[in-house]
C-alpha positions, 0 to 999 in steps of 0.5 A: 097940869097933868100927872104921868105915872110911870111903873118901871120893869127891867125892861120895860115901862108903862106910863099913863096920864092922869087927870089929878082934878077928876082922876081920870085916865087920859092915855097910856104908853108901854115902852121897852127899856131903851133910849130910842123909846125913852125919847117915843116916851118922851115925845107922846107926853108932850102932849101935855104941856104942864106935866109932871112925871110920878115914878113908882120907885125913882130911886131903884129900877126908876132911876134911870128913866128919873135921870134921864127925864131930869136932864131934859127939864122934866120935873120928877117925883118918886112914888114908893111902891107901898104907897101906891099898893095902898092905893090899889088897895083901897080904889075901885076893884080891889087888889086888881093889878096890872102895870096900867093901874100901877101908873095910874096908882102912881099918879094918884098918890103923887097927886092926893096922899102926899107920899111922893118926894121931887127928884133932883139930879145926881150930884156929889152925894150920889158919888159919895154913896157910891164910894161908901158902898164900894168901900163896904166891899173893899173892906169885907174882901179884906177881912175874909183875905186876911181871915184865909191868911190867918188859917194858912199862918196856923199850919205854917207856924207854931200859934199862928200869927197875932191877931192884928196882922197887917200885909208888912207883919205877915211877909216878915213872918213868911220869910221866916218859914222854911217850907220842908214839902210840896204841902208846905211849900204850896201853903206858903205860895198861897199865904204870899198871894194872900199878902199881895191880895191885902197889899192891894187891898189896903192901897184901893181903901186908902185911895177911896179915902182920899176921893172921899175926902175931896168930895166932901171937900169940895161940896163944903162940908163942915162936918169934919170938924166936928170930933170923930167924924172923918172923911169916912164918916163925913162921906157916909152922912152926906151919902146916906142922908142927902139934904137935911132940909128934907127933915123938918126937925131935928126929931125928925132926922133921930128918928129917921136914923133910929136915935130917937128912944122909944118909951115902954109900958112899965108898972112902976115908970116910964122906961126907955129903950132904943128905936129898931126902926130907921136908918140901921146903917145911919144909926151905925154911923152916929154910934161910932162917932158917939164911941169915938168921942166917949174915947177923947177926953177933950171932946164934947161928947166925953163930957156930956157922956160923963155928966150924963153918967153922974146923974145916975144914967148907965153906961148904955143910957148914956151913950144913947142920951149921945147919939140922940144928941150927936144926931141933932148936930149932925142934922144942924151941921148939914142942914147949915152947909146946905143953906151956906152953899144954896145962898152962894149960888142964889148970889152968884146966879 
């Protein structure tokens, strides 16, 4: 078996293989980021038979490289760029650094340290990502439009509008204006625009819903099911956490997710506070949901949050008890549907 490192640039790529049993260097290939040489790349590491591709970063300037290697029935490992600058750190030479000893770190860490993670292919949990990241930008666009329509409102009407103004609420009090000059009569011009703006705005947030929720459909998903989580939070789990089974325990995924409190020295007992490490936007995720269900009398996490409550927890220790909570079921509802669809497509292969 031999190990091909990969440090990946913008526009260009080095690779060098690498012998893991003796961890020497074999060869070495500097590319230009395009098809044609991918397929020279592709064509020198055949040399090798049994390889295995270590890309440093396979989920940033890697990816595409990653991708395309896969397609091809390569197999693919991602190498994080912190594992492989230890490796530098600690290897013969000191912090000496150049993109041929970056491969090699790559391979090295693939090989020895354990820090690398196989690469599959892009799927629904790909597209979901992409959707949610997308509907972040759809929503920050929203806020600032209706933000700039707020300030033309001010200066059309006596108070402003309400604070929870919508595209049909602000045209009702558009039509109500009678603009007297040039200055009023261009404020107006500019608060219409506004509405079409959101009017648009609110269309392209409910058509990503909808794509959302068929994706996650049709990966057969059973997260909705569970109270507060709709297709919105169902898309964003997928696409955030990928497979669950790449966490071994339930410990493991609410602490990735930052769920999981960590304990602070204190003279008169052990206190607990909440983890700022992990996943932040994961973590937002879980509290939402904990909100949402603290919100709905006839859901599970009201009335573990009320016990919670009367056993003399605070309103802020309680919510946390729920996320961590929420976070294992999460990780036992994603980690079930992965093993659900994985044993449909074993039996029907």
């Amino acid at each position: 078996m031999i190990l091909i490192g990969v440090d990946p640039h913008k526009s260009t790529h080095t690779a060098t293989a690498v012998e893991p049993a003796s961890n020497r260097q074999i060869g070495s290939l500097r590319i230009e980021a395009s098809l044609a040489e991918y397929r020279l790349l592709l064509t020198w590491a055949r040399t090798w038979p049994q390889r295995t591709w270590a890309v440093e970063n396979a989920n940033g300037l890697g990816r595409h490289l990653a991708q395309w290697l896969i397609a091809r029935g390569e197999r693919v490992v991602d190498v994080p760029a912190a594992a492989t600058s230890r490796v530098r750190e600690l290897s013969r030479g000191g912090r000496r650094k150049n993109d041929q000893i970056d491969a090699a770190a790559a391979a090295t860490v693939a090989y020895l340290h354990g820090d690398s993670r196989e690469v599959g292919a892009e799927d629904h949990t790909t597209a979901l990502a992409l959707l949610d990241e997308r509907r972040v930008n759809l929503a920050q666009a929203r806020v600032r439009t209706v933000n700039q329509l707020h300030a033309l409102m001010r200066d059309l009407l006596p108070g402003g509008a309400p604070a929870q103004l919508s595209a049909d609420q602000a045209a009702t009090l558009l039509r109500a204006v009678r603009p007297t000059g040039d200055v009023e009569k261009v404020r107006k011009d500019l608060a219409r625009d506004l509405v079409a703006e959101i009017r648009t705005l609110d269309k392209r947030l409910t058509e990503n819903s909808a794509r959302m929720q068929a994706l996650v459909e049709a990966a057969d998903s059973t997260l909705m099911s569970t109270p507060g989580i709709g297709p919105v939070m169902a898309a964003r789990l997928i696409g955030r956490v990928g497979r669950a089974s790449r966490f071994p325990t339930a410990a493991a995924f609410a602490n990735y997710a930052g769920a999981a409190p960590v304990e602070i020295a204190s003279a008169d007992k052990a206190r607990h506070r909440l983890s700022r490490s992990g996943d932040r936007q994961l973590n937002s995720v879980l509290h939402t949901i904990a909100v949402v269900q603290i919100r709905m009398p006839n859901s599970p996490g009201h009335a573990y949050y009320q016990r919670k409550l009367s056993e003399g927890k605070t309103a802020k220790e309680a919510k946390r008890c729920l996320k961590r909570r929420l976070a294992d079921h999460v990780w036992r509802v994603m980690l079930g549907d992965e093993r659900r669809v994985k044993s449909r497509l074993t039996a029907a292969a």
